[in-house]
C-alpha positions in Angstrom: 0.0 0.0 0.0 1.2 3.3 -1.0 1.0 6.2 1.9 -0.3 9.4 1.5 1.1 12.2 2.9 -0.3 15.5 3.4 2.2 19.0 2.6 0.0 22.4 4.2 2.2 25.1 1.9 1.1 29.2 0.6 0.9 29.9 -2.5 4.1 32.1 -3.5 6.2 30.4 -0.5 10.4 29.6 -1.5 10.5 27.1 1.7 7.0 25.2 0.3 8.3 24.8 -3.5 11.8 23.6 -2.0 10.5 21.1 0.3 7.7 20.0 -2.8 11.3 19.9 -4.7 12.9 17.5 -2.1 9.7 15.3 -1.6 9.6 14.4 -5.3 13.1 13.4 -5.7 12.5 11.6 -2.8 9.4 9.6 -4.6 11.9 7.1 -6.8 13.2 5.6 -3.5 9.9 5.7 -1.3 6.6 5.6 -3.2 4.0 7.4 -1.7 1.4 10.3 -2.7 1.2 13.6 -1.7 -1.9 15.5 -0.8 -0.9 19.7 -1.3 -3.5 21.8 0.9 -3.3 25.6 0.6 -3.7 27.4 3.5 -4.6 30.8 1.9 -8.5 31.2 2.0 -8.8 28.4 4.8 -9.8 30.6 8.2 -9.5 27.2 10.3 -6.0 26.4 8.6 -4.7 29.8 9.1 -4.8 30.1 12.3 -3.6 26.6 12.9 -0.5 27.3 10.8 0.0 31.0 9.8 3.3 31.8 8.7 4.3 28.1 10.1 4.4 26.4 6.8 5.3 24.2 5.0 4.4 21.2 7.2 4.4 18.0 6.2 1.8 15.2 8.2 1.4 11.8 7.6 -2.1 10.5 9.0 -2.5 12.8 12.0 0.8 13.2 12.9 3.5 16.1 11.9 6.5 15.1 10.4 8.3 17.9 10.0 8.0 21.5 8.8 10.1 24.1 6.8 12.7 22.0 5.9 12.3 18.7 5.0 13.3 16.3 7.6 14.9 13.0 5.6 15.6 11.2 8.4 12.1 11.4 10.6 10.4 11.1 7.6 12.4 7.3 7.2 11.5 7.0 11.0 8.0 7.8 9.8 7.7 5.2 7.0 9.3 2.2 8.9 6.9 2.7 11.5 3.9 3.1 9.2 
């Protein structure tokens, strides 16, 4: 089974489109699907993450955000 993750990322935002960058280079070795949620227009989800983005969840819990994290997003998938 293939796992989805879920990226919360702004439309204009250098750290989202370089951690979007890392995650699909990343795809080749570990399959998995990514779910991109914009913020911008979301009340709820910016007040949860503001300027606190990108942030990368897998099911309910956060992985990482900013910068990807390579090694708890391994921790992540060996527990998953």
């Amino acid at each position: 089974m293939v796992e989805t993750l879920r990226i919360y990322l702004r439309h204009g935002c250098h750290l989202c489109d370089d951690m979007l960058m890392a995650l699909e280079a990343l795809k080749t070795s570990q399959p998995f699907e990514l779910e991109r949620i914009d913020i911008d227009g979301d009340e709820a989800l910016e007040r949860r993450y503001g300027t606190r983005v990108p942030v990368l969840l897998g099911g309910e819990e956060e992985i990482c955000y900013y910068f990807l994290d390579e090694e708890a997003l391994q921790a992540y998938f060996s527990r998953s």
